[in-house]
C-alpha positions in Angstrom: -38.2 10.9 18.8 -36.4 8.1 19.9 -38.5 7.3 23.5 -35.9 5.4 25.5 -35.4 4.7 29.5 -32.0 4.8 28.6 -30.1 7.8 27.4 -26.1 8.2 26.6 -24.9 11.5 28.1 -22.0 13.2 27.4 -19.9 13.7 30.9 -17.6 17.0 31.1 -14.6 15.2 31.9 -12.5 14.1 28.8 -15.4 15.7 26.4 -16.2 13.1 24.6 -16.3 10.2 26.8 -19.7 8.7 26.6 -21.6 6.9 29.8 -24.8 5.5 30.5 -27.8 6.7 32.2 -31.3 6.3 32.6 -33.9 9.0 31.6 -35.6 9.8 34.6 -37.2 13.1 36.4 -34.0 13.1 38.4 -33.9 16.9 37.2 -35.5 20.0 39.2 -38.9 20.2 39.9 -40.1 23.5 38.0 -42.8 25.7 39.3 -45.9 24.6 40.6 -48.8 24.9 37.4 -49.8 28.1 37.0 -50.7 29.9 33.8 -48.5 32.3 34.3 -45.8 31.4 31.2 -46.3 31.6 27.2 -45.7 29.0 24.9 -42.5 28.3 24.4 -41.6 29.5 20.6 -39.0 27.9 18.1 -37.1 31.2 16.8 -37.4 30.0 13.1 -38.8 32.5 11.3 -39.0 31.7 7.7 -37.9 28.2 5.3 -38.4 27.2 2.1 -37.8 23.6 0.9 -35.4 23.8 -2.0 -35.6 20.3 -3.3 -36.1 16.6 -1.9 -33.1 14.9 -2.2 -30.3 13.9 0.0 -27.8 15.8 -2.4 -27.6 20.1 -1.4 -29.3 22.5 -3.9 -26.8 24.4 -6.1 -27.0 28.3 -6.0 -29.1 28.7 -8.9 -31.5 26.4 -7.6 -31.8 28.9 -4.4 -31.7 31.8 -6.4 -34.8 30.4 -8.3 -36.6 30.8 -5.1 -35.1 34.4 -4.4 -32.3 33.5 -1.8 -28.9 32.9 -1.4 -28.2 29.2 0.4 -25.1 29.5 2.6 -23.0 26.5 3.4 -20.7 25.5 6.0 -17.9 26.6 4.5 -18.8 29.8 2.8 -20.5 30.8 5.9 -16.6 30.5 7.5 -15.1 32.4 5.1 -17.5 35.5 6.0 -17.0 35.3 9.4 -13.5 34.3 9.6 -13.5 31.3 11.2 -10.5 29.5 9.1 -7.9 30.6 10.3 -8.7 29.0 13.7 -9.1 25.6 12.5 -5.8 25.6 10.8 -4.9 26.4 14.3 -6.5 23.5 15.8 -9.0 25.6 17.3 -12.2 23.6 16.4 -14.0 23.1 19.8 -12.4 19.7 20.8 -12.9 18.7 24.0 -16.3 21.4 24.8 -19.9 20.4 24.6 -22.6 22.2 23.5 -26.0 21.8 25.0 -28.6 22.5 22.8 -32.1 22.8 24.4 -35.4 22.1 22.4 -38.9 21.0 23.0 -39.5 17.1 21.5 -36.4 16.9 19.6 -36.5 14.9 16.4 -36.5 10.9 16.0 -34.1 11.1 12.9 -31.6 13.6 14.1 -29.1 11.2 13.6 -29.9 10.5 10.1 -30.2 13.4 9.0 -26.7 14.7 10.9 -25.2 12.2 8.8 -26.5 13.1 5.4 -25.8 16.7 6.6 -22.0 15.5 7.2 -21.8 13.5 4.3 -22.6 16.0 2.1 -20.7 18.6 2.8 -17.4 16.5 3.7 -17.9 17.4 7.6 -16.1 15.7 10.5 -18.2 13.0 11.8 -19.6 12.3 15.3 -19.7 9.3 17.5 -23.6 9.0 17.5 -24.6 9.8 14.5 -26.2 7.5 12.2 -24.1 4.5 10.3 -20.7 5.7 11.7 -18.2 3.9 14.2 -16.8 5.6 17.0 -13.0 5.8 18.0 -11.0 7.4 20.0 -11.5 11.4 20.1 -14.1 11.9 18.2 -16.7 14.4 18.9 -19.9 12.6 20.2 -23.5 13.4 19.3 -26.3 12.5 21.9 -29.6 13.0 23.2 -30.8 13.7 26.7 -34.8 13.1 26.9 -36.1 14.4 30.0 -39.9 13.0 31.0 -39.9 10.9 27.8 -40.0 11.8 24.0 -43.0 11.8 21.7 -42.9 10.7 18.5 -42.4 13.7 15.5 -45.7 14.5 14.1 -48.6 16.9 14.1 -51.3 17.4 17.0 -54.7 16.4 15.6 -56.5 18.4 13.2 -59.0 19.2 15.6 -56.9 20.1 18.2 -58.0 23.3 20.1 -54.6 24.1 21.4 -52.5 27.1 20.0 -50.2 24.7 17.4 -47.2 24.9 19.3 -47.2 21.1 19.9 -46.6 20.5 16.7 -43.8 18.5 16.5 -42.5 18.5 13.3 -42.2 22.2 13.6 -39.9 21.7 16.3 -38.0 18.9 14.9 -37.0 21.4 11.8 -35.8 23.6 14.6 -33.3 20.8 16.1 -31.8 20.1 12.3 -31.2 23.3 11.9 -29.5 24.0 15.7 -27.6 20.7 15.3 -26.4 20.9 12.0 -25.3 24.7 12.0 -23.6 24.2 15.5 -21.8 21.3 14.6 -20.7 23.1 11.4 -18.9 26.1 13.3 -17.4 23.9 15.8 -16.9 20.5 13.9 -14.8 19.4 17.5 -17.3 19.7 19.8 -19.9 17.7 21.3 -22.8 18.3 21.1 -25.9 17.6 24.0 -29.5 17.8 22.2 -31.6 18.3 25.3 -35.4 17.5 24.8 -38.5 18.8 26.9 -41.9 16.9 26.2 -44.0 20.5 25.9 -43.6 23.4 24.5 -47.0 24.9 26.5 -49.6 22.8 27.9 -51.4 26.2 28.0 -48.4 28.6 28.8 -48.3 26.0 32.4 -45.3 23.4 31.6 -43.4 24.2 28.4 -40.7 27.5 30.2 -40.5 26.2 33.5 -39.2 22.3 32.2 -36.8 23.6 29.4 -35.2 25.7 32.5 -35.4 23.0 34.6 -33.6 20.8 31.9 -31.2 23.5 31.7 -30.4 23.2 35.1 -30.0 19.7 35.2 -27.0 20.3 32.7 -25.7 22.3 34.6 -25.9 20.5 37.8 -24.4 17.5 36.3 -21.7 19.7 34.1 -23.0 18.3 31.3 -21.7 21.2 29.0 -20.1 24.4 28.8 -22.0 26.6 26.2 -25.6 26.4 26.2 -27.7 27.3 23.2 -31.4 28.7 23.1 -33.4 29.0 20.0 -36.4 29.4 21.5 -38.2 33.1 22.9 -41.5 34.7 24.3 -42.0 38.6 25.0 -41.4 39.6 28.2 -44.4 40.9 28.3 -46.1 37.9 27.3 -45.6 36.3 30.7 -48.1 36.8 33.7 -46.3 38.8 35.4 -42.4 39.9 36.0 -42.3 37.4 38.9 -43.3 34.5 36.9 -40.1 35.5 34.7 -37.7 36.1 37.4 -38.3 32.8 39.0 -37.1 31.0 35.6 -33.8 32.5 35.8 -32.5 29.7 38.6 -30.7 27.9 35.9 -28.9 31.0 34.0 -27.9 32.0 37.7 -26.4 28.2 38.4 -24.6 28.6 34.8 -22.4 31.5 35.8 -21.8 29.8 39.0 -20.7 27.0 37.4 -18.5 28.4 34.0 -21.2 27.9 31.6 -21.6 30.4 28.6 -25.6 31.1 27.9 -26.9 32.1 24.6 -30.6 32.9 23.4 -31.8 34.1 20.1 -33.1 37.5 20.2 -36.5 36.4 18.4 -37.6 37.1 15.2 -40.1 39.4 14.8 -38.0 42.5 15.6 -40.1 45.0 17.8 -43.0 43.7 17.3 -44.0 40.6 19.7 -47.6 38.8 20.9 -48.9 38.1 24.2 -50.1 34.7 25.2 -52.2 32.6 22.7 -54.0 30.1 25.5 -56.9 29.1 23.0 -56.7 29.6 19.1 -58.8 32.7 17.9 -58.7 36.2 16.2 -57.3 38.0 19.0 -54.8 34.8 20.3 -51.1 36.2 20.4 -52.0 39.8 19.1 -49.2 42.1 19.1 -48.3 44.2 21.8 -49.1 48.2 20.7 -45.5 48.9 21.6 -42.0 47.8 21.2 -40.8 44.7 23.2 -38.4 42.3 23.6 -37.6 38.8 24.3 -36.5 36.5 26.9 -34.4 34.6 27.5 -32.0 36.9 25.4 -32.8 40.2 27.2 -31.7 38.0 30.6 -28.3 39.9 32.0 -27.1 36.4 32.2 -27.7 35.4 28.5 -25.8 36.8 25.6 -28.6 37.7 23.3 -27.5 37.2 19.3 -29.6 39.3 16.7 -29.2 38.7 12.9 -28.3 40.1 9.6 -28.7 39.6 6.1 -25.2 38.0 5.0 -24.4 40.1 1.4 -21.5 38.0 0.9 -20.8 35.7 -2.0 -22.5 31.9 -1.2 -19.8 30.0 -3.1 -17.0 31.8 -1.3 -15.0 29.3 0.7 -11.9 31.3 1.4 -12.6 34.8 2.3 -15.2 37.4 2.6 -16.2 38.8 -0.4 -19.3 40.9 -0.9 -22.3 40.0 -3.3 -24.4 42.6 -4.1 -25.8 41.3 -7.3 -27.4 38.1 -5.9 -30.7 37.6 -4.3 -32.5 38.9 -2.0 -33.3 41.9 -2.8 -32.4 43.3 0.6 -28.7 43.0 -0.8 -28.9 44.0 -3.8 -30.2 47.6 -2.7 -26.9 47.8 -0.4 -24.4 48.2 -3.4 -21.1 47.3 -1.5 -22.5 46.2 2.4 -21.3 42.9 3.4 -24.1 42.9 5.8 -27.5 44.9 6.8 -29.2 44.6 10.0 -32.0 42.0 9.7 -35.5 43.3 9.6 -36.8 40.8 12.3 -33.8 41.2 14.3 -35.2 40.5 17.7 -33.9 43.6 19.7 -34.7 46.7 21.8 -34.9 47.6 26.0 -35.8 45.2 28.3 -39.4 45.9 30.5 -38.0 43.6 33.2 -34.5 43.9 33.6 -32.0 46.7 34.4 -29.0 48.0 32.0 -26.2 46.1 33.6 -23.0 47.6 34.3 -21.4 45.9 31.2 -23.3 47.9 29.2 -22.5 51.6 30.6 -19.5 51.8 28.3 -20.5 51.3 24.6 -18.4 51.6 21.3 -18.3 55.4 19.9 -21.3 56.4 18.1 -23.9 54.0 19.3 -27.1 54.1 19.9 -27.7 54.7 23.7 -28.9 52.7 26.2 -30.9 54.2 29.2 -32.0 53.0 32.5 -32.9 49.3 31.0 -31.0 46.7 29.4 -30.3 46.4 25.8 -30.9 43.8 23.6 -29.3 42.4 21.4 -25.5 42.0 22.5 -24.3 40.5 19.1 -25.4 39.1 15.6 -24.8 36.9 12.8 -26.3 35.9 9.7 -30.3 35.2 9.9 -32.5 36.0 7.1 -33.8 33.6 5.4 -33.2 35.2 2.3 -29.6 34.6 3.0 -29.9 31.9 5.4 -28.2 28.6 5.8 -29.0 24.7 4.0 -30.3 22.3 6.3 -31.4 19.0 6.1 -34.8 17.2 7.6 -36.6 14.1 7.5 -40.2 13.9 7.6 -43.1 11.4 7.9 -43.7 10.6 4.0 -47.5 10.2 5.0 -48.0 14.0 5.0 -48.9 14.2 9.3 -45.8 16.1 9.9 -47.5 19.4 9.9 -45.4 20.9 8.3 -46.9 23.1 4.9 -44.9 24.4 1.9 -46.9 26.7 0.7 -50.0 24.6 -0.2 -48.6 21.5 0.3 -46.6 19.1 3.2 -43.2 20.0 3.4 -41.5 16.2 2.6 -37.8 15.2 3.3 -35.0 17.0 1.7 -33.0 20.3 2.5 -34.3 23.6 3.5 -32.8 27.1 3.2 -33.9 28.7 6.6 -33.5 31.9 7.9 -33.9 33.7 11.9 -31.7 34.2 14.8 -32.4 30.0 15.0 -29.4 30.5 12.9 -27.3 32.9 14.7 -27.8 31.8 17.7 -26.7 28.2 17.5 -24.0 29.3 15.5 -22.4 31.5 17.8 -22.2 29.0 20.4 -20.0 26.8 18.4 -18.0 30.2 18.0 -17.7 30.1 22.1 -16.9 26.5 21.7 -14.1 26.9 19.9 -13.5 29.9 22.3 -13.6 27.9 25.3 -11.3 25.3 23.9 -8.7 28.4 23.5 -9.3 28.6 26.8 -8.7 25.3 28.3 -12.4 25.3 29.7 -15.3 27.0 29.7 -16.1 30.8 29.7 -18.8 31.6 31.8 -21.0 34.9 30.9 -19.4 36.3 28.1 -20.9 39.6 28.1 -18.8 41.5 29.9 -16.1 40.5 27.8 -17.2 41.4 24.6 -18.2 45.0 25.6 -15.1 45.9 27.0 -13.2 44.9 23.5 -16.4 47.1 22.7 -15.1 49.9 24.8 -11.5 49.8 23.1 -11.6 51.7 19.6 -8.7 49.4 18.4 -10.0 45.9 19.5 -13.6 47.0 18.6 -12.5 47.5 14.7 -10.4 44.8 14.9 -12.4 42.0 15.9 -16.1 43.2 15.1 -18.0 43.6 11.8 -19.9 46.8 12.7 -23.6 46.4 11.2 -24.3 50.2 10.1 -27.4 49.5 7.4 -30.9 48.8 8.0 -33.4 48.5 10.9 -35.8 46.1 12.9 -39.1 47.7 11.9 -40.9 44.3 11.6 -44.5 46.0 12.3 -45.0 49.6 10.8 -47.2 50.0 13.2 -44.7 49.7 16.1 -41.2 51.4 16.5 -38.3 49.6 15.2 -34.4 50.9 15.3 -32.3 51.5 13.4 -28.1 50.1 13.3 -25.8 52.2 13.8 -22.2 52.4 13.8 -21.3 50.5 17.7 -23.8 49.0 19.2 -27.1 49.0 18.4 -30.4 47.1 18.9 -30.4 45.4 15.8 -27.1 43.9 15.7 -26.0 44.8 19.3 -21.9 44.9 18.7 -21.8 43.2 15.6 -20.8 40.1 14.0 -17.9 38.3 14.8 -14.2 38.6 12.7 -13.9 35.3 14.3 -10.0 34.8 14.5 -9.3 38.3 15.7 -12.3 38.0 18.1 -11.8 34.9 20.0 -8.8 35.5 21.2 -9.6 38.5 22.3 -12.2 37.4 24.4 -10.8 34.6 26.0 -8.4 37.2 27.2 -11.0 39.5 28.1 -12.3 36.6 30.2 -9.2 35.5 32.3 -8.5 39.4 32.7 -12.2 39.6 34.5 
């Protein structure tokens, strides 16, 4: 990453009004060491480099490789999201934090190719454009410095979760996809320099780094592709006293998201030393934080059966890889295996969640998980583009072999996640400002037959059995915890819940 004492944040007022500042620990001191917290885990679950040049694979390239590639603007057209650009709904004037460990040193670059390539909007910050006047900016907030992208050492004892490069494939893919959505809106990459030092540092700094944000109103949507079983953590205490910054977000306006992981009930412990029992799965079903959090609106995935090269409208694919589509004849979309979603261990169902849409699958005495969905299979995942070292240390492997530079079709609720916080970017431009906790919100339009059919795609097909040896669910018409509500008819949706919002 680009180490630098000096850093350009994006200030809240005006949006896109740039200012200078100097990267120091001026943020919250986290928790004193204790190995209490998991590694912090990127919530990419699969990719597959499609080719190595700067120019996007075609469909039948993907299809070689058993998947469907979605692009920015077919992914639109399934969800909707047209209609409010033509509008001039496009997030303008919101910024979107997006939190990750290390970051990536050619984020810029490669948000540029990205752009270029698929005839994008450009941003003030990104590589070999000039800024003017009301353009969305791009920067970088490094807090406690920025190592560069690469591998840890092949003898390394720790768990691998300082690997870098692994992490900088999570940042193209959280940058690139929200910027895509929300082609407006500024977007905040905000790095950490550890994803664990052995479960001590990596949880409590990316919260404290969230609450700097907030502090400094910094942004109004913050996105988390990143989870850990609840159970994972040392105890419920050593969860609950992370949750300063999602507390200080709805104090302050700010929306939260979090991807509901990626390996659907089915989730590992702690993995403080590599070995044959490091990260084992828990013998029964789990969830993950920070999307089971009450504060966070957790988003789940699906596979996206719709047509790749659709740009207009949604139209349904069945006869296109994978194969999870083709045996659903007619279902624009099935609840993703790995969906992340279940009933929280920690945390109680909140009050937003007593009234559900007809026909759903209950929820007791604990809080369900997830609240919403969107595309995130892999097999019907979205194009991406990444740099990499060309002397094979990113750490990175296709198949037997270093990933290199080029684009990647990648898949898990990495993808849904950032991509529904450009959809509450664009929301809280409707809004003249930002949201705050959205949950509430989108379960009463829940609640409402009309609205509910009207503004959701109800996910009916498929379940999050990840682990036949542990419980999964399955979806269900309403909410369920696969696809909690759905997926988003975006125009008939947003305004909806910006209303929903200002009605309390």
């Amino acid at each position: 990453m680009k180490s630098r004492t000096g850093v350009r944040l994006l200030s809240m007022a005006g949006g896109a009004a740039l200012l200078a500042a100097t990267c120091v620990a001026a943020f919250p001191t986290p928790p004193a060491p204790r190995a209490e917290y998991p590694a912090v885990v990127p919530a990419v679950s699969n990719f597959v480099q499609v080719n190595s040049s700067a120019t996007p694979p075609t469909q039948a390239q993907c299809a070689s490789v058993g998947r469907r590639c979605f692009t920015p603007q077919s992914t639109r057209a399934a969800y909707n999201v047209n209609p409010l650009y033509a509008d001039g709904h496009d997030g303008t004037g919101i910024t979107i934090a997006i939190v990750d460990s290390y970051g990536s040193d050619t984020m810029a670059h490669d948000l540029h190719v990205y752009n270029q390539a698929f005839n994008l909007r450009p941003m003030c910050g990104e590589e070999a454009v000039t800024c003017t006047p009301g353009m969305p900016t791009f920067s970088q907030l490094h807090l406690q410095g920025s190592p560069a992208t690469k591998a840890p050492p092949p003898k390394s004892k720790g768990t691998g979760q300082e690997n870098k490069s692994a992490w900088a494939l999570e940042v193209a893919l959280d940058v690139e996809t929200a910027h895509s959505m929300a082609p407006g809106a500024n977007i905040l990459l905000v790095t950490t320099p550890t994803a664990e030092t052995l479960g001590v540092q990596g949880f409590p700094l990316m919260m404290a780094a969230e609450q700097y944000v907030v502090d400094h109103h910094l942004a109004q949507v913050i996105s988390q592709s990143f989870a850990s079983a609840e159970d994972a953590f040392g105890s419920a205490k050593s969860l609950q006293n992370l949750r300063h910054a999602f507390i200080a977000a709805a104090q302050n306006g700010v929306t939260v998201l979090g991807s509901s992981g990626d390996g659907g009930t089915a989730n590992g412990g702690k993995s403080p030393v590599r070995g044959p029992n490091a990260g084992q799965p828990f013998p029964f079903p789990t969830v993950e934080w920070p999307a089971s959090d009450p504060l966070v609106t957790g988003v789940g995935g699906t596979y996206l059966c719709t047509d790749p090269t659709a740009t207009a409208t949604r139209v349904v694919d069945s006869a296109s890889p994978p194969a999870k589509c083709q045996a659903n004849p007619g279902v624009a979309e099935v609840g993703w295996t790995f969906s992340g979603g279940g009933f929280s261990h920690i945390f109680a169902r909140p009050d937003y969640q007593v009234t559900l849409p007809s026909g759903s699958t209950p929820i007791g005495a604990m809080r369900g998980v997830p609240d919403i969905a969107l595309q995130a299979s892999a097999g019907t995942g979205a194009l991406v583009y990444l740099t990499l070292p060309p002397d094979g240390l990113s750490g990175l492997r296709c198949g037997d072999v270093p990933c290199s530079t080029g684009w990647y079709d990648i898949g898990g609720t990495s993808l849904s996640c950032p991509q529904w916080a450009g959809l509450v970017a664009i929301a809280a431009q409707m809004n003249g400002g930002g949201l705050g906790p959205i949950n509430p919100a989108l379960y009463k339009i829940g609640a409402d037959s009309a609205a509910y059919a009207n503004d959701f795609y109800d996910v009916t097909t498929g379940n999050n059995t990840a682990d036949p040896t542990i419980a999964g669910y399955p979806a269900t018409t309403g909410w369920d915890p696969v696809t909690g509500l759905g997926t988003p008819n975006a125009a008939k949706l947003l305004p909806d819940l910006v209303a929903a919002v200002r009605a309390g």
